[in-house]
N, C-alpha and C positions, 0 to 999 in steps of 0.2 A: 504494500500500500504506500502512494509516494502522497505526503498531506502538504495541501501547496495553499497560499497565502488571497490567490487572487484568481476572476473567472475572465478575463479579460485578455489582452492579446497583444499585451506588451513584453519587452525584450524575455525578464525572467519565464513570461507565459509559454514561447514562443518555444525558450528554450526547451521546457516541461514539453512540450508538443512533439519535438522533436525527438526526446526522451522515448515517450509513449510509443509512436509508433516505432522507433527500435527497439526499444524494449518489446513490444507483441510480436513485432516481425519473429523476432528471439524464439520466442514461445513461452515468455512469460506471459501470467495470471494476472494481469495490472489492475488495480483499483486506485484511483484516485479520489480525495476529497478536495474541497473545494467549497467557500465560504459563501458562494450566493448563485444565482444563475447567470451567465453571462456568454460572451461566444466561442469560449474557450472549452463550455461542457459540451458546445456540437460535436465539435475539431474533437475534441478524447472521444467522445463516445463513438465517433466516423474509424478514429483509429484504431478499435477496436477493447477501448478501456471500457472499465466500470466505473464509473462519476458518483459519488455519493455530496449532497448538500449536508456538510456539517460545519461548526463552528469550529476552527482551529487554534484560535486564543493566539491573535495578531498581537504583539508588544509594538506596539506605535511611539512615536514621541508623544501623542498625543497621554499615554499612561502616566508620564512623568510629572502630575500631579495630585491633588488630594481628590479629587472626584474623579480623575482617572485609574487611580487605584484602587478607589471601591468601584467603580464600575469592572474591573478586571478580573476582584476579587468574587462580586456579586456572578461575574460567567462563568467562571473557571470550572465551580462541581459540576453543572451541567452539560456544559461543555464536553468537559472529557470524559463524564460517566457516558455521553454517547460515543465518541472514540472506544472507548474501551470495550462497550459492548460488541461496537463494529470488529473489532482486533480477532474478540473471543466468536464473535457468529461466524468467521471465514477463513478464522485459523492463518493468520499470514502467516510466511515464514520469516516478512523481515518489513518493519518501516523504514521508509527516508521522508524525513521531513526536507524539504527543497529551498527553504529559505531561513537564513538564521534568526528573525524576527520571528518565528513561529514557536510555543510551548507545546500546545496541548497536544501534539504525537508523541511529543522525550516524555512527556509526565505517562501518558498512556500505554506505550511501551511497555518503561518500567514497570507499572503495575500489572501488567499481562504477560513480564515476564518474554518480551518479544524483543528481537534484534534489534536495536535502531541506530541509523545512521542520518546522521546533522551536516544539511549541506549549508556554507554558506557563500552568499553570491554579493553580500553587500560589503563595504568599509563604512562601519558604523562610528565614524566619529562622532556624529552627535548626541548619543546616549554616554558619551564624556566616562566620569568615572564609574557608571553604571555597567561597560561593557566589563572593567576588572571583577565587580559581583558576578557577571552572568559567566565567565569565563570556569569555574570550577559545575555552576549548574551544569555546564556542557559536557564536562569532560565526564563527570559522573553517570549522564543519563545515554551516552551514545558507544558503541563498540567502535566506528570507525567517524573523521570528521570530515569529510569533503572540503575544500576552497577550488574555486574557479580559477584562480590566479594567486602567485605569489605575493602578490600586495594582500588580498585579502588575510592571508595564512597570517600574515609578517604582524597583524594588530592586536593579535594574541600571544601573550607571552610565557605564558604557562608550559614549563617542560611537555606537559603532557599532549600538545596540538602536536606537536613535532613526531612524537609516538604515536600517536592515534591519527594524526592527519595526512591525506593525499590530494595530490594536486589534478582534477580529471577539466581541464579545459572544458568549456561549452564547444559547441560542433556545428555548423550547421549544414545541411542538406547541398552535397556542392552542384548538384544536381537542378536544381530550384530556379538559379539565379542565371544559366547558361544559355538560356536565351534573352536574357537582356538587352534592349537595343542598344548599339552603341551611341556615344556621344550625340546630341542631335549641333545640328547647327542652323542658329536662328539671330534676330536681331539682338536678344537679349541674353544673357548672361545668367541661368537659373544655377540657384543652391536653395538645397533641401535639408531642413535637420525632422529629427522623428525624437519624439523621445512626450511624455507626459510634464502638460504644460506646470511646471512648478519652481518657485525661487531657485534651488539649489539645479536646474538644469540651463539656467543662464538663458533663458531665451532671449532676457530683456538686455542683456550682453550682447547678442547675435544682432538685434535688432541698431544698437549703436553702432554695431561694428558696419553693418551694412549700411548707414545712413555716410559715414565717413565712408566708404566706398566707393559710393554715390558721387558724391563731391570729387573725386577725380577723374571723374568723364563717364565711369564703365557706366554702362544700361544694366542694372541690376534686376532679376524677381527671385523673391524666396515663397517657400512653400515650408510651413510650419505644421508639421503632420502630430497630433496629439491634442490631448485634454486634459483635463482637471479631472483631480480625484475626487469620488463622492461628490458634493456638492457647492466645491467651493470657489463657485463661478467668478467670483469678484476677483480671480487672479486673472483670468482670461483675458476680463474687462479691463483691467491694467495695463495689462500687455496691446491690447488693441488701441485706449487711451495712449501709449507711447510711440506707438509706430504711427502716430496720425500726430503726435507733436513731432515726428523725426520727418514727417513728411512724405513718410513711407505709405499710404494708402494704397495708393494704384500699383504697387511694389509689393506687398507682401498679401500671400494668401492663408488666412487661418482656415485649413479646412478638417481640424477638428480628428476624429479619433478614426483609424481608416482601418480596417481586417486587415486591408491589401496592400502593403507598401511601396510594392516594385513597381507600379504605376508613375511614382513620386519618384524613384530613384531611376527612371527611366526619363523620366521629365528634363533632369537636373546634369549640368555640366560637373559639380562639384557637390558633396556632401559636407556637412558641419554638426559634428557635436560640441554645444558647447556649454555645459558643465560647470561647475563653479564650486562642486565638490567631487571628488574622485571616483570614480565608476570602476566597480568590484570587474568587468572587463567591455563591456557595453555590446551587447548582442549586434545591435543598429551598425555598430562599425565595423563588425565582418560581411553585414549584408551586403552595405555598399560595396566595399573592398570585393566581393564575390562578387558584384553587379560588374565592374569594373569601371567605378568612380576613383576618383582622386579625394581623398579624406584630410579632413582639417580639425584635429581633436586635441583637447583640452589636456596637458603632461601630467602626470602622478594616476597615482593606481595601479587600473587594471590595464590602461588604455595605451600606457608605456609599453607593455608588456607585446602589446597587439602591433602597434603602430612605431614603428622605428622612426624618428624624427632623419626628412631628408633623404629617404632610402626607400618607404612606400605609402609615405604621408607627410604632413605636418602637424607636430607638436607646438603649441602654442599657453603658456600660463593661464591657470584659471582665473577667470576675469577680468581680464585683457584687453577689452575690447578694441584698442589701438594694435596690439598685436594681432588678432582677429583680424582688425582689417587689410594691416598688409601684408596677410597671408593670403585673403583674399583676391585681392590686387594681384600678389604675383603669379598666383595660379591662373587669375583669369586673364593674363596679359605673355604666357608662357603656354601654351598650347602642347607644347614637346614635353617640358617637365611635366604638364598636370597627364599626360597618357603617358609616360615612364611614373610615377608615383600609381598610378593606377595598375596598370601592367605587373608591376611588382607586388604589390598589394593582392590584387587577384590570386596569384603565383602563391603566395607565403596562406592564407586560408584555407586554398587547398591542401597542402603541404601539413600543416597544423594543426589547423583548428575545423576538421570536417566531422561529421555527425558520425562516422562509421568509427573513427578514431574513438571520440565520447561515448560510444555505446562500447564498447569493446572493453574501454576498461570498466563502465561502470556494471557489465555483467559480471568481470573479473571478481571486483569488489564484491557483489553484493554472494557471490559463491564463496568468497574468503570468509565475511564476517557468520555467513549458514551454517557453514562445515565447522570454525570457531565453537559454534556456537553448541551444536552438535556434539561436539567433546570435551 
């Protein structure tokens, strides 16, 4: 049973999707949970998974207060007394809970006395000295630890991540992106970023950096693919208030939360992640990279890991947005470099970071910690 945070169909979702149907292709038993209805339960249950709606006891920033913690407190027994029964009605042989913001699989586990493995995909700095508490929870309730990337692993210091932890890359399908059309060539100059419209993914950074673009002659459009989480519209309206004081109107297109990406990255001369806190490894940056776009991402994290500064992208400081721009500029005034940055980019994904790779090991894994378990 792999218990995942969100139904929707962003980068971590995308990844889990990709998971599922490797893993069935496999001939494993898959059961998923999954915290609400959304389009992520079609896509698993197409793949041939089992989708269960349960509540998986999300630790949000939002918990990190007095009324956030009895609301946590107030979910939790219900919560995982239905995990639990789930675990015991289908007899798994093993959980992975898919996101490090998740409890109620480790606690579930534990008390069903079932395998669990703790993946994580984020760099939680913002839960500050909070993550040194949660870092022994972890180690105690899980037999093996997943990280996506080195940056991830590196935030945890406890001997015991070292021992218990592996590093299984995300992967995606190289197969997917191979007919993408190439570059188009038009009057304008389009870049695309993807990502869930929120502070810490800098849109309103992109949106600067493109206004100073602007100002040196290029014909810029961007295409801003994403949304707000839950209900918290009034960042969207921010963001659209700033692109109409930047003068960006006729420039930029908010079109909101898309299934399908590769429309957008078909669209776009250049892609842009731009981040403003560090991406455990950014799914969206191997798409394009697979698309065979030229990428402009934000240094530290996961995204280092991914994107070689100079060699099949550009690294640029988070929050930058002067940096931003003349990375922008030079990409869209260099034609040769941005399809060598691409070319190469494409190259290293395959090489790396493909879906056959991640399924491989993480069958490996989940046979190691069985047989463990076993004995």
């Amino acid at each position: 049973m792999i218990v995942h945070s969100s139904a929707e169909l962003y980068g971590s979702d995308r990844c889990l999707l990709s998971a599922a149907k490797g893993l069935v292709a496999n001939g494993v038993n898959l059961h998923v949970t999954v915290p609400s209805t959304g389009p992520l339960v079609k896509e698993l249950t197409n793949a041939g998974a089992v989708v269960h709606i349960l509540d998986p006891i999300v630790f949000r920033r939002e918990v990190l207060s007095v009324s956030g913690l009895a609301k946590l407190f107030l979910r939790t027994p219900l919560a995982t007394w239905q995990l639990v029964r789930l675990i015991r009605s289908e007899h798994f042989d093993l959980v992975h809970t898919n996101t490090g913001v998740i409890i109620g699989g480790a606690v579930a586990s534990e008390i069903t006395r079932t395998p669990h493995v703790w993946q994580f995909r984020e760099i939680l700095d913002e839960f500050g000295w909070v993550l040194r508490l949660y870092e022994p929870f972890v180690l105690m309730l899980s037999k093996r630890v997943v990280f996506i990337t080195a940056a991830v692993q590196e935030q945890f210091f406890l001997k015991g991540f070292k021992l218990k932890g592996s590093i299984i890359n995300d992967g995606i399908p190289s197969g997917l992106f191979d007919f993408t059309k190439t570059e188009r060539k038009d009057d304008r100059f389009v870049i695309t970023t993807v990502g869930r419209l929120a502070p810490y993914k800098g849109q309103d950074v992109f949106l600067k950096a493109l206004a100073l673009a602007i100002q040196t002659g290029i014909n810029l459009e961007a295409y801003i693919v994403g949304d707000v989480y839950g209900n918290r519209y009034g960042y969207r309206e921010e963001l659209k208030q700033l692109a109409s004081k930047l003068g960006l109107d006729s420039r930029v297109n908010f079109v909101g939360f898309q299934t399908e990406i590769q429309p957008f990255l078909e669209k776009c001369n250049l892609f842009v992640i731009p981040s403003i806190r560090p991406e455990g490894l950014g799914i969206v940056i191997l798409e394009a990279m697979m698309s065979g776009r030229a990428v402009i991402a934000t240094g530290g994290g996961g995204s280092a890991e991914v994107v070689a500064n100079g060699e099949d992208g550009i690294l640029i400081p988070p929050g930058d947005y002067n940096a931003m721009a003349k990375a922008i500029i030079q990409l869209a005034q260099d034609e040769e470099l941005r399809k060598s940055l691409a070319s190469s980019g494409k190259r290293k994904v395959k090489e790396y970071f493909s879906e056959d790779i991640m399924i491989k090991k993480l069958i490996k894994l989940y046979e190691h910690v069985i047989l463990d378990n076993e004995h």
